[in-house]
C-alpha positions, 0 to 999 in steps of 0.5 A: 500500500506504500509503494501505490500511495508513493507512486500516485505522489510521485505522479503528482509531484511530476503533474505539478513539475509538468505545469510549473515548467510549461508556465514557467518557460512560457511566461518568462520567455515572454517576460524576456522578451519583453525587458529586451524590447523596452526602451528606458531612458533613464539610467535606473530605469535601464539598470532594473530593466537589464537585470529584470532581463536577466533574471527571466533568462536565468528562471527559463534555465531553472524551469528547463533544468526540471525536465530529468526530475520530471521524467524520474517522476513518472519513472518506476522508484523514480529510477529516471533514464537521465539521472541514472546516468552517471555522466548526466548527473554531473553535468546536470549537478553543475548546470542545476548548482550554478543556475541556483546559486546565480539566482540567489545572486539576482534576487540580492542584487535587485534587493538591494540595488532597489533598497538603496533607491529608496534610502537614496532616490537621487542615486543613480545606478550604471545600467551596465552593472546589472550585465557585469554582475550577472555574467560574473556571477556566472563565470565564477559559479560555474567554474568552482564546480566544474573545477570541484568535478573536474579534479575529481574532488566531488563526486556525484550521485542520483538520490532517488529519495530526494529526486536530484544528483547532490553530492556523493563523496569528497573521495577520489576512491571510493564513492562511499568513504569517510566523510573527512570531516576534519580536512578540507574538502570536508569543510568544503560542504560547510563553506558550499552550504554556508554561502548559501545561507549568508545569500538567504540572509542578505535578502532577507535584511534587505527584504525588512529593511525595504518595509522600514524604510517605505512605511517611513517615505510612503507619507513623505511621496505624496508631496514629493511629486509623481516620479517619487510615488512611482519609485514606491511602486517599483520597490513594491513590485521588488518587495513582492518578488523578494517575499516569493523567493523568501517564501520558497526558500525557507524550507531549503535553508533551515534544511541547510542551516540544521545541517551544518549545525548537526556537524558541530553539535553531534560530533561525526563518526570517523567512517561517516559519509556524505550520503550518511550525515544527509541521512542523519540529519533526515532522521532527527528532522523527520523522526523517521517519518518515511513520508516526509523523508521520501518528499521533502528534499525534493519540494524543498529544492527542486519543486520550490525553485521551479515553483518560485521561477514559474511565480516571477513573471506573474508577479511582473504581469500583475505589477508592472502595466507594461508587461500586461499590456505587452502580454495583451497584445501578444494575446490579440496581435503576436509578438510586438515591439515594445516602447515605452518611451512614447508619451502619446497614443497612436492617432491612426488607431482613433476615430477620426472626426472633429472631436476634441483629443483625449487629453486624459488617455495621453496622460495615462499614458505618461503615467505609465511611461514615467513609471515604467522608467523608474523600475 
């Protein structure tokens, strides 16, 4: 009766990782294609622009990297095709590590860089920033862990429980010794785990300091003109997409933060491995429960990281008028080219005749353009 309730969850999960890539990849190629085309003029407005580019990029790529763990869904014990492949795995660890960890990166950033604008509204930012961090991000990343592969340093594996290749052993003989713990490569896994906490926390700050500082500027917009209320909107639409990824992530983290405190708190066995103190650390998490030991590592990183991509061009399609409206126009005409730098609306589409101009469609229009610039 477990393995049939284990199955139809399995499926489950695979129906749920199916929509998620689908809606992601969709929405966010859209999402892409639509920062690309914007014209900004400010340099702030290029800034957020380039980065919010980015970011869409990045979550295709994520969205993209749950194909193998959706096929080991629907595989029998999730035995998958690609990830039982050994070669895979350690291509996909590379690929998965990278992409996650770049996101962690954008998410700070964009935090920050709109934090810094509210404490700071004359502040101007250089718009190719947003490129050079991201691709820096990305080259030093994606090095460390094809130099870790590649020299043998880590080796990785499929864990079925938990639906993705992790690591398997800081051995170059053999997949299951000692955990090393007192060397460096076993310090490794607590430096790997640990960056990813301090990002984690980094956005959070960020994240409640944006709120203190808005509740204290939000009276003060209303006598500051109209490009200081818009400025406000922008950071809600920041705020928002910051509280997603926190809320996605939470689970993942205090995983990540039990597991480096277990190490120093409960001393670790001599012949301990890395697929043994992942274990250890489920055991005293879950008491045991098969259930939740059979599904958490896996909503925890891969569903909610796919999840959390999949969110993003919502939140813009729901925040940022110009995406809707670009998406609106998908909708009826196909892909068009975006500009939101036009203060006036197009006259041919009008009825012609003696009729006054509508002066209040043009200002709403400006309205959106002084906010789309202020992203």
């Amino acid at each position: 009766m477990a393995e049939i309730s284990y199955t139809a969850l399995d499926y489950v999960v695979g129906v749920i990782l199916c929509l998620a890539f689908i809606i992601g990849t969709a929405m966010n190629c859209l999402a892409f294609m639509y920062f690309k085309q914007t014209k900004k003029r400010s340099r702030n407005g290029k800034f957020f622009k380039r980065l919010y580019s980015v970011i869409s990029l990045n979550d295709i790529l994520i969205c993209f990297g749950t194909l193998p763990a959706i096929e080991a869904s629907f595989s029998p014990d999730r035995n998958g095709v690609l990830f039982s492949n050994s070669i895979f795995c350690s291509v996909w660890f590379v690929y998965w590590f990278t992409i996650y960890y770049v996101s962690m990166i954008l998410i700070a950033v964009l935090s920050i860089s709109r934090l810094v604008l509210i404490m700071s509204p004359n502040c101007i930012l250089n718009p190719w920033l947003s490129y050079g961090i991201s691709l820096s991000a990305i080259l030093i990343i994606f090095t460390f862990w094809t130099t870790l592969s590649a020299v043998r340093l880590i080796y990785t594996t499929f864990y079925t429980e938990h639906l993705f290749c992790g690591f398997a052993s800081f051995s170059s003989d053999d997949l299951s010794a000692p955990y090393e713990s007192g060397s460096t490569a076993g310090g490794l896994l607590i430096i790997i785990n640990g960056v990813s906490i301090v990002c984690f926390l980094t956005v959070c700050t960020s994240f409640v300091l944006s709120l203190i500082f808005l509740h204290k500027f939000s009276r003060a917009a209303r006598d500051q003109g109209m490009s200081r209320k818009h400025q406000i909107a922008a950071a809600h639409t920041v705020i928002l997409v910051t509280s997603l990824y926190i809320l996605f992530n939470v689970p993942l983290m205090m995983i990540t933060l039990y597991m480096i405190s277990d190490r120093f708190v409960d001393p670790v066995p001599e012949d301990a491995t890395v697929g043994f103190m992942i274990e250890r650390v489920y055991t005293k998490l879950f008491n045991e429960v098969s259930f939740l030991n059979h599904y958490a590592f896996a909503f925890a990183f891969v569903m909610s990281t796919c999840l959390n991509s999949m969110m993003n061009p919502i939140v813009y399609s729901r925040r940022i008028r110009g995406f809707k409206t670009f998406l609106c126009k998908i909708c009826k005409h196909g892909p068009q080219t975006s500009n939101d730098n036009s203060s006036t609306v197009n006259t041919n589409n009008l009825p012609r005749g003696p009729s006054t101009p509508n002066y209040n469609t043009k200002r709403s229009d400006l309205l959106t353009t002084i906010k789309e610039n202020s992203m």
